[in-house]
Each structure stands twice: as C-alpha cells, then as structure tokens.
VOGU-3710 file (C-alpha; in Angstrom, 3 decimals, decimal comma):
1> xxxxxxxxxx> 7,221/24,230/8,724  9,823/24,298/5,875  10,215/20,930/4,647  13,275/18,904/3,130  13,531/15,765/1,172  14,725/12,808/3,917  17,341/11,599/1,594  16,358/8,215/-1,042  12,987/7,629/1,454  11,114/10,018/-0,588
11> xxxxxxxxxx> 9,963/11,343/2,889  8,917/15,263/3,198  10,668/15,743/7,044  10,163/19,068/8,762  13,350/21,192/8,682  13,377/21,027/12,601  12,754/17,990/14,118  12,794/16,496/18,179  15,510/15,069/20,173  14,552/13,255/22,659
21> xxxxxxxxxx> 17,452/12,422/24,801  16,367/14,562/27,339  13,204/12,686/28,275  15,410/9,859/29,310  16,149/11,386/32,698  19,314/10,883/34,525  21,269/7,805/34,547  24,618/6,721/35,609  26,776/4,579/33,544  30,029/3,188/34,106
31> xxxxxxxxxx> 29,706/5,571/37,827  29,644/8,888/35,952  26,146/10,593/35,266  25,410/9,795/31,411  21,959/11,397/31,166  19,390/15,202/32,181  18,048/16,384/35,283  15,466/18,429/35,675  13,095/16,532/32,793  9,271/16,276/33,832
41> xxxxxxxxxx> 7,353/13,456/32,561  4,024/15,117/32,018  5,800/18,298/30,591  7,984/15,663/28,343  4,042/14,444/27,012  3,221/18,127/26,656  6,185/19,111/24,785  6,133/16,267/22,082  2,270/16,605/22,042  3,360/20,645/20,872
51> xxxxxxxxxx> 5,429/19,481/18,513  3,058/17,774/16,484  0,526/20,708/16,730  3,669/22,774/14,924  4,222/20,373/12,051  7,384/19,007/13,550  7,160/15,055/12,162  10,981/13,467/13,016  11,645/12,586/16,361  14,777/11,106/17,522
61> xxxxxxxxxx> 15,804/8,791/20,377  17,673/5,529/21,379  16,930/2,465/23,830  19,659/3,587/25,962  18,330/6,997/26,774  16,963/6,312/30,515  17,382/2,778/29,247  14,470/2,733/27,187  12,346/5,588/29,103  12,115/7,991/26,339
71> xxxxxxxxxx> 11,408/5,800/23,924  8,398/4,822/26,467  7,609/8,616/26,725  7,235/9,252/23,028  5,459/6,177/22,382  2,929/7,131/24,931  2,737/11,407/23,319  2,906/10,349/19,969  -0,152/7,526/21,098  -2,266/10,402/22,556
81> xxxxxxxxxx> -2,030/12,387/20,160  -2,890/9,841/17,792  0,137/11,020/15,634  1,870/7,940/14,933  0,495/7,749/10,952  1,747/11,590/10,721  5,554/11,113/11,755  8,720/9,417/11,372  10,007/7,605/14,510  14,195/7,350/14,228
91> xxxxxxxxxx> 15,609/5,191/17,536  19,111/3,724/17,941  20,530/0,259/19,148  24,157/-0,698/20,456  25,010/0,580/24,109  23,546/-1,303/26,902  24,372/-2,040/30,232  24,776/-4,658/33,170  22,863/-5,098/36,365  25,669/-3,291/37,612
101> xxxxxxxxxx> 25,332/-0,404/35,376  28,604/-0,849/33,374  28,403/-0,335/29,916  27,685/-3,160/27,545  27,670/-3,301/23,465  24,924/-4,964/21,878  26,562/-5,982/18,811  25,524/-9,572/17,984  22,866/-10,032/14,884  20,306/-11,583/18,125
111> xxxxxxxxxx> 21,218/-9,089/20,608  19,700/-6,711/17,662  16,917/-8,203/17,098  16,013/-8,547/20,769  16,282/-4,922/21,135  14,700/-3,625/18,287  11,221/-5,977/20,027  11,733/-4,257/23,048  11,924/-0,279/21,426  8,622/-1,500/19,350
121> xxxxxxxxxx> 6,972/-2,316/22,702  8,150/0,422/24,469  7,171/2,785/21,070  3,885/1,467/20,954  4,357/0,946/17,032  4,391/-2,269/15,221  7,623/-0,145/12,658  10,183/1,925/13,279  11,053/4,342/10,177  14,735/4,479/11,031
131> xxxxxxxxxx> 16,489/2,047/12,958  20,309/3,372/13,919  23,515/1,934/14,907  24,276/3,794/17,959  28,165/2,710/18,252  30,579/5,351/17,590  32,989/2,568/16,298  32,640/-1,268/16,002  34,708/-4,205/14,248  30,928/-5,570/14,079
141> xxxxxxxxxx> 29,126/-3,732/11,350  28,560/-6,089/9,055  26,090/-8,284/11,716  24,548/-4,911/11,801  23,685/-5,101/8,766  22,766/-8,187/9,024  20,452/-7,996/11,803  19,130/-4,425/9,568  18,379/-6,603/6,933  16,161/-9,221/8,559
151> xxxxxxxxxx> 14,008/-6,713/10,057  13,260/-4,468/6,834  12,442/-7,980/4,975  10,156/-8,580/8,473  8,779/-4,902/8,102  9,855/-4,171/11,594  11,935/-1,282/10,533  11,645/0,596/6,895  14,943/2,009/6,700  18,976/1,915/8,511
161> xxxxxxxxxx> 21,319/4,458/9,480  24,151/5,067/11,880  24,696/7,869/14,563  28,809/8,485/14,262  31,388/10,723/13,364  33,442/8,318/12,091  33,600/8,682/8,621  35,278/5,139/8,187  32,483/3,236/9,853  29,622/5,414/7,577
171> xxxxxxxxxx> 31,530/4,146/4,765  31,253/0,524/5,834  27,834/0,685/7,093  27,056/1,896/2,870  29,294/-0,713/1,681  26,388/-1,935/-0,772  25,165/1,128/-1,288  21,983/0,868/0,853  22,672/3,390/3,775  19,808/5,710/4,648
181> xxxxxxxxxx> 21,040/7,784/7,184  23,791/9,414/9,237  23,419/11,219/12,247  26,355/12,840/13,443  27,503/16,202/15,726  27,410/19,746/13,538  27,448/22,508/15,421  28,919/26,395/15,619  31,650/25,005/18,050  31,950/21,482/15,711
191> xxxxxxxxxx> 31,983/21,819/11,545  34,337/18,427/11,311  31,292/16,520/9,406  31,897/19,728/6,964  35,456/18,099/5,456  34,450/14,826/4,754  30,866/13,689/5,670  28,495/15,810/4,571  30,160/15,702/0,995  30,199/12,202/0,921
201> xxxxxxxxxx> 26,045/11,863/2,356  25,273/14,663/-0,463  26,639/12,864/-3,444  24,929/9,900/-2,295  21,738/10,741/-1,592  21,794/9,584/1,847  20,039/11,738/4,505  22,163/13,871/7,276  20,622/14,300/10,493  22,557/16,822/12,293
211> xxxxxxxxxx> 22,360/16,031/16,047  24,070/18,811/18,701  23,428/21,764/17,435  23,090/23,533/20,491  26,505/21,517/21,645  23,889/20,524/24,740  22,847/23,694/25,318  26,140/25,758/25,204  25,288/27,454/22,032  22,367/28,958/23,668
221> xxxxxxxxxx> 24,300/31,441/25,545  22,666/30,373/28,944  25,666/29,262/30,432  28,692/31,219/32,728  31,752/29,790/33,781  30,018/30,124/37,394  27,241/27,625/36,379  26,766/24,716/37,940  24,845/21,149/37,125  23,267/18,226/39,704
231> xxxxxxxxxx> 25,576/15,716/40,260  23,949/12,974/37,926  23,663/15,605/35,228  25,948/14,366/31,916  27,028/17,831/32,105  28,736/17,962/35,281  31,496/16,154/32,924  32,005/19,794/31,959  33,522/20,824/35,093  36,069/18,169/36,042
241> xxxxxxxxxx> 39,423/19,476/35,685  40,415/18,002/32,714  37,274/19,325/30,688  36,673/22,556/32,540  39,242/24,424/30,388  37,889/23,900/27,279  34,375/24,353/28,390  35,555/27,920/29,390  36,769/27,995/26,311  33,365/27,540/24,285
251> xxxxxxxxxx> 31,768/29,478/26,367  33,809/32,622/25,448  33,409/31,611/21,654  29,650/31,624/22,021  30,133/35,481/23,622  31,336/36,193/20,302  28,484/35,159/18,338  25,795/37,533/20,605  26,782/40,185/18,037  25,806/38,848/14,938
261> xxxxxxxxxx> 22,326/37,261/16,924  21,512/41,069/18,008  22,285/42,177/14,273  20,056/38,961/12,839  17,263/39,642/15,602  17,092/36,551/16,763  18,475/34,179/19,995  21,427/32,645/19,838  19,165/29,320/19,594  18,087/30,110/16,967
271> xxxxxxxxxx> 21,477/31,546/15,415  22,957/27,854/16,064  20,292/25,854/14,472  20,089/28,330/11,195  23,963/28,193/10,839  23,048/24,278/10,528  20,085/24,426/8,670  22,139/26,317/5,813  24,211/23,451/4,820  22,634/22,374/2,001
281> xxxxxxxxxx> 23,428/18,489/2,719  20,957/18,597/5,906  17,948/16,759/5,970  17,227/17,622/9,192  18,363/18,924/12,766  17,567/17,823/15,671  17,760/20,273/18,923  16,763/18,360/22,397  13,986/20,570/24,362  13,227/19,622/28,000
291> xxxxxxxxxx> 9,946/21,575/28,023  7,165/23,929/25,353  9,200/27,094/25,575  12,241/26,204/24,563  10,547/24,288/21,543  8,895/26,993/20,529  12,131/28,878/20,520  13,637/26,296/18,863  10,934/26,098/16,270  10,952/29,877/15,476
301> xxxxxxxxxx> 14,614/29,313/14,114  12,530/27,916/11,234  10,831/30,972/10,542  13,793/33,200/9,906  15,272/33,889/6,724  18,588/32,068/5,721  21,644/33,691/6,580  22,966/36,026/4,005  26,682/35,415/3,033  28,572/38,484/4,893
311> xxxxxxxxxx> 26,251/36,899/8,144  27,931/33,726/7,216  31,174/35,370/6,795  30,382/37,747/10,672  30,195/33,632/12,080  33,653/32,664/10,609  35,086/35,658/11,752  33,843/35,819/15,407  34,769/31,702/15,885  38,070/32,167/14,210
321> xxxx> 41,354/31,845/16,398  42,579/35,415/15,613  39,247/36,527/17,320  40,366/34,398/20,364
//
C-alpha cells in the first residue's frame, strides 16, 4: 500500500482507506430512507478484517450511520483482529435524531461530549484519532471547538476535523490555525473542492480526505437508467422525479469514461478513485465497500500507475459539456 503523509499528524495513512457508511444498514430519517440495504453483518466483520490484512489503516464512519451501528461493527473487526494499535479510527458527531426519527443537531459543547462517550463505547477504544464535525453548516462552530478542545486536553480524541463542502465553515473551524482535517465530496462527476478547498488544505498543511469518489457507486458503471433500489435504500432518492433527471444524466457521463478505463486496463472503480488519488492535496480517499470483492477492487486502484497527462486530458474531454 502506497502511503501519504496525513497532513501536520505526522501519520503514514494508506493511500486507500475504508468508508464505512455502508455497515450502518438502512435507516429512515425525517420519513425518507437515509442509509444501505443489502449490508451483511458478518460479511461487514469480514470485509474490514480484509482490509487490515491489505495494509489499509484509515477507516471512516460517524455515530449517525445506523445510529451508531457501524461504529459498533468496526469496533468489534478492528477488536478481532486485534488491529486497533495498527490504524487510525476517524468518526463524526452532529446529526442525531428523535424517538420519532426526525432529525436532530447535536451542536451544544455537552451534547458533544456525550456523544463522543458513546462512539468510544461503541468503538471499543479508549481514543479516537480524528473526531469530525459532521454538519454541513452551523452558526455553532465555535462550541465545536470548544467541546474539540476539552477532549484532546482529556486524550479522548488526538486530533479535529470537519466533513463539509462549505468552504466558509472549514475556514472557521481553522480560525486558530489548529484544523486537522477536511473531509469533503471529490469525485469524476464533483471537482468543486478543486477551486477553492483543496488549495486552501494544501497550503496549510491540513489533511484532505476525499469522501465519494465513487458518487455512491455511480462511478462504477454498474448502474442503468432501468435500475432500481429497496425502498429504504438512500438511493431510491435517485429516482423521484425531481432527481431522476440528473441521475440520467451522470449516468450517461460515466458511459463516457468506459473508453479511457478500456485504454488504462482497469475498471471504472478504479478509474474514479485514481482520478482522485492524483490530486496532489489528498491525504487519503475513502471508497465505501459493502463486501471483500469490491474492496479488493477498490484496493487494486492502488496498484496502478498514475494517470499520465493526455489520460488526464481523455477525462476532461469525455466529462466536458461539448461531449454531452
């Protein structure tokens, strides 16, 4: 596994690292489906177990996912595989809900701390490496950073980051020049962080994790504008008619890209998480996988040689509007 400097931690991260949305499961928030089907609990073990094995050492997840149940599934794989001194454990705080499954901000410097107790238990750690705010936006930062700052001094969490897009809110959040992390969407079908974000993490040292770069699976090429998901699958969204257009729309720019895959020799996986890992601000990307095979195909992106310039140049071309 190729490995890349995690930013001012002074950690060596695997290139490739695990997101672990997926072993959440399916849940419904607000009464629309906000999670995955067809996730395996003993597979989700297995898989996280494999990705040890293949020097993968930054996994990725957040209380809310199955409200709290993949943070209990990686604490249990990373436990049997006695792993937990090998890896870096990144989890997220912020969105909650109600017992009537309506969504709910945890915001307050004690809601925080609360919840960072509960991922520990779940985790089975007595530290979390990188503790995240999970809120896209929120007036509240600063008792983030409040709340942040208690547990480092309490050695409950070693470093802090935030999971956004909003480049307004990462710029609070390093205010005093103490920001870690930022974890945002980059993807074939989504280059936005490439204006303003990743130049500003660069320049300041602080570590990119690039989350999406499959765009939930779209990139991978498995997907027809004839597919269908389970009802409490987050990607039924896709097909409402509001969304369905544009998710038609991705699909045909992804048809695009099989070209320059067949010419590289490799899946369009893999395609999508090279294009990423040649940004020379990542630290790290982290593709979901609900099971070992697509891991391992996941993995192999890491083996390939970067993309030569008139490869980058074939990917510009084929996403381009004219090509539309």
């Amino acid at each position: 596994m190729i490995r890349r400097t995690f930013g001012k931690t002074g950690w060596r991260v695997g290139a490739i690292g695990l997101g672990c949305w997926q072993y959440g499961g399916a849940i419904t928030l607000d009464g629309q489906p906000d999670g995955w089907t067809g996730v395996d609990d003993p597979e989700s073990i297995a898989t996280i177990r494999r990705a040890v094995d293949l020097g993968i050492n930054f996994f990725d997840t957040a209380d809310m996912y199955g409200w709290g149940h993949s943070e209990e599934i990686l604490g249990r794989a990373l436990r049997e595989a006695n792993a937990r001194a090998r890896v870096h454990i990144a989890t997220k705080v912020g969105f909650w809900h109600d017992a009537n499954g309506r969504r709910m901000f945890q915001e307050s410097r004690d809601a925080i701390l609360r919840a960072c107790d509960a991922s520990l238990r779940r985790l089975q750690t007595d530290y979390i490496d990188l503790y995240q705010c999970h809120l896209w936006q929120t007036e509240r930062w600063s008792e983030f950073l409040e709340a942040f700052d208690r547990l480092q001094r309490q050695g409950k969490i070693r470093h802090f980051g935030v999971s956004t897009n909003d480049f307004s809110l990462i710029q609070r959040f390093n205010s005093a020049g103490t920001l870690t992390a930022v974890q945002a969407n980059y993807n074939l079908l989504d280059r936005s962080v490439e204006a303003e974000i990743l130049p500003y993490c660069r320049a300041r040292g602080i570590a990119f994790i690039a989350r999406g770069p499959l765009a939930m699976g779209k990139l991978t090429g498995k997907y027809s504008p004839a597919t269908t998901f389970a009802a409490d699958d987050i990607r039924q969204r896709w097909l409402a008619p509001d969304q369905r257009a544009a998710f038609e729309r991705d699909l045909q720019q992804v048809q695009r890209l099989r070209p320059v895959a067949a010419k590289i020799g490799c899946s369009l996986a893999q395609l999508a998480i090279k294009f990423v890992l040649g940004h020379v601000a990542v630290s790290v990307v982290i593709p979901g996988a609900k099971n070992r095979t697509q891991l391992e195909e996941n993995y192999a992106a890491n083996l390939l040689r970067p993309l030569l310039a008139a490869e980058q140049a074939m990917l510009t071309a084929a996403l381009s509007p004219a090509a539309g």
